[in-house]
KEZA-720893 format. One line per 3 residues: for each residue x negated, y negated, z of N, C-alpha, C, O, CB. Coordinates in steps of 0.1 Angstrom, whole numbers. Glycine has a CB too. Layout:
BEGIN
X:Y:Z:X:Y:Z:X:Y:Z:X:Y:Z:X:Y:Z | ... $
***
This chain:
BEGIN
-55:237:133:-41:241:130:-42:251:119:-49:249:109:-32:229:127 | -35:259:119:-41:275:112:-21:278:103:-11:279:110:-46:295:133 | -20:278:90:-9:282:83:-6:299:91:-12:309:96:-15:282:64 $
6:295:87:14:311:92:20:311:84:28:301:83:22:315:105 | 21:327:71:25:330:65:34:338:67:33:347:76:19:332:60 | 49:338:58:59:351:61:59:356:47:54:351:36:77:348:66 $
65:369:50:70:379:39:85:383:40:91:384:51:62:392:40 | 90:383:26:100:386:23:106:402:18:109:406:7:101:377:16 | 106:406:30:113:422:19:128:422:12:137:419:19:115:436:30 $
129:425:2:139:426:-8:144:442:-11:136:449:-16:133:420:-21 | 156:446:-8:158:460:-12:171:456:-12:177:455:-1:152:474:-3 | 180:454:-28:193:455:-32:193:437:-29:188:427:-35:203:469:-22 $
202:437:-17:209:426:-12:202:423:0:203:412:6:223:429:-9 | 194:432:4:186:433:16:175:419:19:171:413:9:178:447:15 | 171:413:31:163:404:32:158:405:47:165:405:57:169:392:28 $
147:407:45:136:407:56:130:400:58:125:396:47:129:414:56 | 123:391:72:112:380:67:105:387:77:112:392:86:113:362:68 | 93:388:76:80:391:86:70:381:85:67:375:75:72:404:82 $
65:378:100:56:369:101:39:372:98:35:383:101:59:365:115 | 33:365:94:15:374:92:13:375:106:15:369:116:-1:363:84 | 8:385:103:-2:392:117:12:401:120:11:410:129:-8:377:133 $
22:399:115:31:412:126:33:430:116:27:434:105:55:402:129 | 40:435:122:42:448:112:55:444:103:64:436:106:46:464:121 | 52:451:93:62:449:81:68:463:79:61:472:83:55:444:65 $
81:467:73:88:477:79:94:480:63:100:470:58:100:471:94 | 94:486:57:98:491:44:103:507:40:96:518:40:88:488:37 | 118:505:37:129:512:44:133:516:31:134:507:22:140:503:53 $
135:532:27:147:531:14:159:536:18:162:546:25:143:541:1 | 168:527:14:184:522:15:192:539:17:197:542:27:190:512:-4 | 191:547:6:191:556:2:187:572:8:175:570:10:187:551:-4 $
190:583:10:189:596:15:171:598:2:170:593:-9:208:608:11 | 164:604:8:155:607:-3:153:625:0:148:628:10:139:596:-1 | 158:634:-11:159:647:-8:144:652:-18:143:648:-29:175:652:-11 $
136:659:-14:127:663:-19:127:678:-19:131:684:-9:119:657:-14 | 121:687:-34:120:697:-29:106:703:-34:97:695:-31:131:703:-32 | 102:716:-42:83:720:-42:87:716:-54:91:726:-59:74:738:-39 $
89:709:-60:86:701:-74:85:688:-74:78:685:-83:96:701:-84 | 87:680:-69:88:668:-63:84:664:-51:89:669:-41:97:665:-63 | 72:653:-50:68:645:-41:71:630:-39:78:626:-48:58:647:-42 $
69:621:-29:73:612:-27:63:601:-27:56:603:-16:80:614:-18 | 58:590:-36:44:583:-35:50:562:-35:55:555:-43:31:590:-53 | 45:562:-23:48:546:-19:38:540:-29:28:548:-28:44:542:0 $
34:529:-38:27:524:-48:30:507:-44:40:501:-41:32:531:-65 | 11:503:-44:21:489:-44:13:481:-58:2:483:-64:19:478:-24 | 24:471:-61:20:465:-74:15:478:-89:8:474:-99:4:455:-68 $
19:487:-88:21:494:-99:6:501:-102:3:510:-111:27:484:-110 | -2:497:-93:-13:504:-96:-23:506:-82:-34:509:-85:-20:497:-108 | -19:503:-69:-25:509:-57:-16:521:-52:-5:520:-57:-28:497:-45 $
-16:527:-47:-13:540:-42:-15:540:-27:-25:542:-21:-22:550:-48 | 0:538:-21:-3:534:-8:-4:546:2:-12:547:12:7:524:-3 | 6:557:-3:5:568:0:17:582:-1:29:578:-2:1:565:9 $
16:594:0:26:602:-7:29:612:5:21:615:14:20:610:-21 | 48:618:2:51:630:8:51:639:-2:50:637:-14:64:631:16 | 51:649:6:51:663:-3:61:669:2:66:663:12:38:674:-4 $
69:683:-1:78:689:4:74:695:15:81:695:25:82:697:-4 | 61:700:14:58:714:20:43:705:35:38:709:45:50:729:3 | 43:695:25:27:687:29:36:674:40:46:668:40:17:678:10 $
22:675:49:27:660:62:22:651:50:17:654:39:15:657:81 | 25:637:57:22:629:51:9:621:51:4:616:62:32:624:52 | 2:618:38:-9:617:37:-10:600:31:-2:598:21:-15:629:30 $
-20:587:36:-21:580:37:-33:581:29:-41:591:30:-17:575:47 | -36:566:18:-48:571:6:-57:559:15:-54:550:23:-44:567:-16 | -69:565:12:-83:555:18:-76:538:21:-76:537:33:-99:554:3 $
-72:529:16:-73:517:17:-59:514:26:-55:502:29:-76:511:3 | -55:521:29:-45:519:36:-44:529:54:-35:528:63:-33:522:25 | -55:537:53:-55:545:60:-60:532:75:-68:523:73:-64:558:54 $
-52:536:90:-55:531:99:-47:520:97:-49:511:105:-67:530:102 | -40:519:89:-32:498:89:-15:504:84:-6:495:83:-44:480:68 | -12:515:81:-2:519:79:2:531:84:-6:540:87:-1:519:68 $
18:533:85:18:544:84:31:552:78:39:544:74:14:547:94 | 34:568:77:43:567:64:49:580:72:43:589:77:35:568:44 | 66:577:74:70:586:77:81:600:73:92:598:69:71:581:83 $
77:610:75:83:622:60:95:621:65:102:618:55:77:642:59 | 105:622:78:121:621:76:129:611:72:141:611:72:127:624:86 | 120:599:67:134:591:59:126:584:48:130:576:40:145:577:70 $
111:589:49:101:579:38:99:567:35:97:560:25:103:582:28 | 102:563:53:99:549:53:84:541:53:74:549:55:106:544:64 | 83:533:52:68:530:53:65:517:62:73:508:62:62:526:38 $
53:517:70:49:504:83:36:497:75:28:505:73:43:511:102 | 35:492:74:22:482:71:21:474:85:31:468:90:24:470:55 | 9:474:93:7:468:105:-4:457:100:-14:457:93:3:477:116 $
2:448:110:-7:436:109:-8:430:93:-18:433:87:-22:440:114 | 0:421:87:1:424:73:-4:413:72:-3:405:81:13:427:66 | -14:408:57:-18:397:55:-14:391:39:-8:397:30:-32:399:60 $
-20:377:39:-12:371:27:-12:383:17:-2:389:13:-20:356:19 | -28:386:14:-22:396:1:-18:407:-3:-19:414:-13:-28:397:-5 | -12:407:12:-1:421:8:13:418:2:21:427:0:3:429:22 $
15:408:0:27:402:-8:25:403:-24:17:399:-32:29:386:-4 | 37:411:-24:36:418:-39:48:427:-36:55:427:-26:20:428:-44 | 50:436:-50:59:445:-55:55:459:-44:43:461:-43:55:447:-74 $
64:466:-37:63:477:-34:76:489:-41:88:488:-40:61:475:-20 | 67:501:-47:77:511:-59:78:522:-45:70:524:-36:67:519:-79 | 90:527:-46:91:542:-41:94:555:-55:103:557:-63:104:542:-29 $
82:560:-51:83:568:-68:90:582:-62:83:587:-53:63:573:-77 | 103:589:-65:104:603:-67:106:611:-82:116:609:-88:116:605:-59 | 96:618:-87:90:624:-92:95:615:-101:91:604:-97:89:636:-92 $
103:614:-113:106:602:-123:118:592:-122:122:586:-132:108:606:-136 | 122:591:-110:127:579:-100:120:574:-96:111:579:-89:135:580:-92 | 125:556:-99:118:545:-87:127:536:-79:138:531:-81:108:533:-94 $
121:537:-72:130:528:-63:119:517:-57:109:519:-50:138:538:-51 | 126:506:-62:115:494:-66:121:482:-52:132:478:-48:120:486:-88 | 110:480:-48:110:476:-34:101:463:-34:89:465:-32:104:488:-23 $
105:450:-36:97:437:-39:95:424:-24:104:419:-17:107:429:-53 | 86:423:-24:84:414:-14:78:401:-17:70:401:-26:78:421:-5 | 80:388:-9:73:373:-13:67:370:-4:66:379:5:81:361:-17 $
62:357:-1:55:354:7:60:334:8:52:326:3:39:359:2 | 69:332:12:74:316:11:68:313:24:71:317:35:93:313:11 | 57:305:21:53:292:34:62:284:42:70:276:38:46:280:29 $
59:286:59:66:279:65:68:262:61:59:258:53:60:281:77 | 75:252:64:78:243:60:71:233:68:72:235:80:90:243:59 | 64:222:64:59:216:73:62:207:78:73:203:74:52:214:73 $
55:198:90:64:188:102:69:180:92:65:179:81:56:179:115 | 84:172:98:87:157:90:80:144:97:83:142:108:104:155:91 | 74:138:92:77:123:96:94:116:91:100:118:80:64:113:87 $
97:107:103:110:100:103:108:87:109:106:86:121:122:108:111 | 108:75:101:103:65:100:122:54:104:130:55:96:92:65:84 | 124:48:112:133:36:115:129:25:113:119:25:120:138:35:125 $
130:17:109:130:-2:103:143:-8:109:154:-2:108:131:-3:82 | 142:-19:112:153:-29:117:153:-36:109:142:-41:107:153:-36:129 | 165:-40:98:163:-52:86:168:-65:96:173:-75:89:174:-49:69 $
168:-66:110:170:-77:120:174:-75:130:182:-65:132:177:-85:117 | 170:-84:140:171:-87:150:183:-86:159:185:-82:171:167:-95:148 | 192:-93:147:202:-93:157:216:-86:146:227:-92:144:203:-112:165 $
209:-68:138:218:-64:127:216:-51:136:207:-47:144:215:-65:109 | 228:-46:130:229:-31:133:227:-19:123:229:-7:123:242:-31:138 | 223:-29:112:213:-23:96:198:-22:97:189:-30:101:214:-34:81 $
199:-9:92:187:1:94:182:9:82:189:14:74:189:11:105 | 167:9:83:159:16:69:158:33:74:157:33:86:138:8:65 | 159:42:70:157:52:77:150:61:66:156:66:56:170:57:84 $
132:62:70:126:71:58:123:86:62:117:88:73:111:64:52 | 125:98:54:122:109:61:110:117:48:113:118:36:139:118:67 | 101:120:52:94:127:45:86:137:51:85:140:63:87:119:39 $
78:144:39:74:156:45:59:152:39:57:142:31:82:171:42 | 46:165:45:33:164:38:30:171:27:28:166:16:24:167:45 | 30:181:30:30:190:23:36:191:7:28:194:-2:34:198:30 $
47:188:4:57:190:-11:56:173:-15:56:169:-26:78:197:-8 | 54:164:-2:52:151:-8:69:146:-10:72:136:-16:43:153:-23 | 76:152:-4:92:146:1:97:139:5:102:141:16:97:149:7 $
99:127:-1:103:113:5:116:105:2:119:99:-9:92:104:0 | 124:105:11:139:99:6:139:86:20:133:86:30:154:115:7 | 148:78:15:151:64:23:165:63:22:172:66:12:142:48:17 $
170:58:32:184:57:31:191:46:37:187:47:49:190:69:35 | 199:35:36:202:27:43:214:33:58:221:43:56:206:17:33 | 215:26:70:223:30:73:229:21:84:222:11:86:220:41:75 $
239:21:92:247:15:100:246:22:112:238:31:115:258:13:96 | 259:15:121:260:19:138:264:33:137:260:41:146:273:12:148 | 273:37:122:281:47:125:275:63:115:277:75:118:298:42:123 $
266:56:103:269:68:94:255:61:85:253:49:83:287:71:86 | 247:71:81:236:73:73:238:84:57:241:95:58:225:80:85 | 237:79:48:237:85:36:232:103:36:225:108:45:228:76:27 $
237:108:26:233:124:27:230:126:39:219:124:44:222:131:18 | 244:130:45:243:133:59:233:150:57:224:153:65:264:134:68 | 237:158:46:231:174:46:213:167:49:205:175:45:235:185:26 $
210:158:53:191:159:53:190:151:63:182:153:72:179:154:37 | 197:139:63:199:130:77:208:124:86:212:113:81:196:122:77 | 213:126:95:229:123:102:226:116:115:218:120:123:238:137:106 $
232:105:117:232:99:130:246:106:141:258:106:141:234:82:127 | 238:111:148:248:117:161:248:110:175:240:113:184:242:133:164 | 255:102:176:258:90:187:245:83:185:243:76:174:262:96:206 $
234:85:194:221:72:190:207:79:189:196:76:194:219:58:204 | 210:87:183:199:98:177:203:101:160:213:105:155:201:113:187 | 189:96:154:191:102:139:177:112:139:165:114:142:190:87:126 $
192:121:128:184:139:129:179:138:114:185:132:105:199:158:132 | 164:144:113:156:146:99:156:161:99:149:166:108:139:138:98 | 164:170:89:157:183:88:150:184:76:151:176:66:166:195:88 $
140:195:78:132:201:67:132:214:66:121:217:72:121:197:67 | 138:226:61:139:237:65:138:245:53:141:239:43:150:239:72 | 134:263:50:134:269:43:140:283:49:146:283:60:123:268:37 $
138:294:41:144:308:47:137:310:55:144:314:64:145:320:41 | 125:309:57:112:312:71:116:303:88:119:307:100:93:303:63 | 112:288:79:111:281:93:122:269:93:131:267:85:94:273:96 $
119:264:104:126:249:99:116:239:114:110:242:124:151:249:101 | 119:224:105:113:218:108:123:203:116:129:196:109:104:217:97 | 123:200:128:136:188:130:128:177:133:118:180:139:147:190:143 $
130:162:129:123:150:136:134:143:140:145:145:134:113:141:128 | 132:132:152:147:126:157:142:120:166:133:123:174:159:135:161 | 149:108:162:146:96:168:157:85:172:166:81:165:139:91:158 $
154:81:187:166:74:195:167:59:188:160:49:190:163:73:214 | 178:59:181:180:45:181:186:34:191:186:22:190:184:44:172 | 191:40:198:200:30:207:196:18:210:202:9:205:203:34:220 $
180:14:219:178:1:220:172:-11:205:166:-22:205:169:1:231 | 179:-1:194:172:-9:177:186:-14:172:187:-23:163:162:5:162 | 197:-6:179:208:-12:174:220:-9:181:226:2:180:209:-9:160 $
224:-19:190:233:-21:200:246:-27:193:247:-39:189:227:-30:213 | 254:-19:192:266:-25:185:273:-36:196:274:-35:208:277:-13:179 | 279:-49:186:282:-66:194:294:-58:201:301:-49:196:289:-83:181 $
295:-65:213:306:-59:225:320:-67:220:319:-78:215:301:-65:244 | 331:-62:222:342:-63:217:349:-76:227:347:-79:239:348:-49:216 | 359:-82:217:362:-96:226:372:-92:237:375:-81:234:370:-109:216 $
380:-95:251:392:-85:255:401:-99:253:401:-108:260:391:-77:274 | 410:-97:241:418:-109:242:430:-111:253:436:-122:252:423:-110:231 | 432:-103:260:439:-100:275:433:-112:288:439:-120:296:432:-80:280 $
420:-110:285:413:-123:295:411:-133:292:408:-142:300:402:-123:302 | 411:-137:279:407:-150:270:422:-154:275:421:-160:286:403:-149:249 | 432:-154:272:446:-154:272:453:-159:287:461:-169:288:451:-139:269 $
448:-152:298:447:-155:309:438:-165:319:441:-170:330:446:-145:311 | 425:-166:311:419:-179:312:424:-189:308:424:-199:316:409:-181:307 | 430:-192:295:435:-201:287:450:-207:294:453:-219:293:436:-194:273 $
459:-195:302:467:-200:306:461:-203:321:470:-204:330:479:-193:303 | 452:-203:323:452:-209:338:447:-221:338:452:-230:346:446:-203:348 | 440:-222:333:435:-240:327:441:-248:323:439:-259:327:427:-243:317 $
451:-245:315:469:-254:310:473:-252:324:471:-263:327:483:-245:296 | 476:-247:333:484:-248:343:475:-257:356:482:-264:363:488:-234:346 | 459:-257:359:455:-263:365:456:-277:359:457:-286:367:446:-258:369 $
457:-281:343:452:-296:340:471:-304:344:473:-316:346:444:-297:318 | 481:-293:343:490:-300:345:494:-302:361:502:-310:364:499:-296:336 | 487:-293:370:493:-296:383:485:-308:390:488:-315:400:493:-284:393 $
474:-308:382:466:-325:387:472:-333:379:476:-343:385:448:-329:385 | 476:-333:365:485:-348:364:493:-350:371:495:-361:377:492:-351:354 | 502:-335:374:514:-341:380:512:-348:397:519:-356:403:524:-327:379 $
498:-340:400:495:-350:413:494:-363:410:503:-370:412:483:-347:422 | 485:-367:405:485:-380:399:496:-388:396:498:-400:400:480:-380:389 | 504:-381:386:516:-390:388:524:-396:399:529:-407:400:524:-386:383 $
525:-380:409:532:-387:419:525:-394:433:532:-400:441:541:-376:423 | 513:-393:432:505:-405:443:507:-419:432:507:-431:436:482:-399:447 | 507:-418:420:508:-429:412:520:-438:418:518:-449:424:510:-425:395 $
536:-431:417:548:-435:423:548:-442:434:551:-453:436:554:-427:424 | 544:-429:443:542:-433:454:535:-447:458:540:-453:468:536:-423:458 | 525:-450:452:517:-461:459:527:-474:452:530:-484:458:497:-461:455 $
529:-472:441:541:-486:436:552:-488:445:555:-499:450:550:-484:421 | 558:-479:448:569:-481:458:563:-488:473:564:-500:478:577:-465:460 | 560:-482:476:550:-490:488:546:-504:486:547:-511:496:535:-483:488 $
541:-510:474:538:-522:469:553:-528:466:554:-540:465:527:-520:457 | 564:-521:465:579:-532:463:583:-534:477:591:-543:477:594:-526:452 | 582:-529:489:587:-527:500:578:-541:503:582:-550:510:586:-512:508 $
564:-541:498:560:-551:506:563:-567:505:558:-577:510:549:-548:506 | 571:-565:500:572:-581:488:590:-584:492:596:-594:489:570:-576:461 | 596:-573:501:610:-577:504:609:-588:514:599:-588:521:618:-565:509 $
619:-600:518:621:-607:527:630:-610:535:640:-614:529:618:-612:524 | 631:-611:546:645:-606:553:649:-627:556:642:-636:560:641:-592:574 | 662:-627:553:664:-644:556:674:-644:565:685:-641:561:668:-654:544 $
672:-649:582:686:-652:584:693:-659:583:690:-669:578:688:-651:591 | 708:-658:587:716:-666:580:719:-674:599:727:-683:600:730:-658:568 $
***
């Protein structure tokens, strides 16, 4: 696994990122009018000499840059191809005692997250949630629930997925992880059918008493009929 470096070009308000290994593109903002007194010399870090226009002269690229750049006389822009870490530094655009100061960085992509979930039980819907990184050594824990996780800006639960970013101006980095079968929220009671059970069981326990009662009747009366005696006279 191989680092990939970017670069940052800076001119005013301006922001550029270039990836290593690609071309870097350095631009002045500005009209640059030259005339036979004045030439134009790209400088980097204040003391390499990347290369110069002249009024009258094409444009000429100095030994260490020659074949990896190139420098163009109608707007005096400059290409660095294929750029590597240590081309990150200060680039000046010199006209004769004007500069125009042209700075670039080099911020490392960000690296992967680990995103770690813990169940504090079995049968809870509370959860450990650790997110860290390797590289800077970034380590935050946060408690959280069914619905919502602390500093949502670095970790957020979105229905049953919790999101870990790690990001800079270059790259960014996401880890995420399904929680759904770690924490199933308890199913809700419908008190509509509890209610409707409840009244049908009061109504079945009373239509068997009331059978009961009346086979109860029934069989006494039956038992006084039998005990009548007819006498003639």
């Amino acid at each position: 696994m191989f680092a990939i470096h970017f670069f940052s070009v800076v001119s005013g308000l301006q922001h550029v990122f270039v990836q290593h290994g690609k071309d870097l593109h350095l631009d002045v903002k500005k009209p640059v009018e030259l005339d036979q007194k004045t030439d134009f010399f790209w400088k980097f870090n204040t003391s390499n000499y990347v290369g110069k226009i002249g009024y009258s002269t094409e444009a000429i690229l100095f030994d260490s840059y020659e074949g990896r750049a190139e420098l163009f006389k109608q707007n005096c822009s400059l290409i660095l191809k294929t750029v590597q870490h240590n081309d990150s530094g200060d680039y000046i655009g010199i006209i004769c005692c004007k500069l125009i100061h042209i700075c670039y960085s080099s911020p490392d992509p960000v690296s992967p997250v680990d995103l770690t979930v813990n169940s504090s039980g079995s049968d809870s819907c509370n959860i450990t949630v650790t997110c860290r990184t390797a590289d800077l050594n970034i380590s935050r824990t946060f408690r959280c629930d069914a619905q919502n996780c602390s500093q949502v800006e670095e970790k957020s639960l979105k229905q049953d997925t919790i999101v870990c970013n790690h990001s800079n101006q270059v790259s960014w980095k996401q880890s995420n992880k399904v929680i759904k079968l770690q924490c199933e929220p308890k199913p809700e009671t419908n008190n509509t059918v509890v209610i409707v059970i409840t009244i049908a069981v009061v109504a079945a326990v009373v239509i068997i008493l009331a059978a009961k009662m009346y086979f109860y009747q029934r069989k006494k009366g039956m038992c006084k009929l039998k005990h009548v005696f007819i006498k003639e006279l």
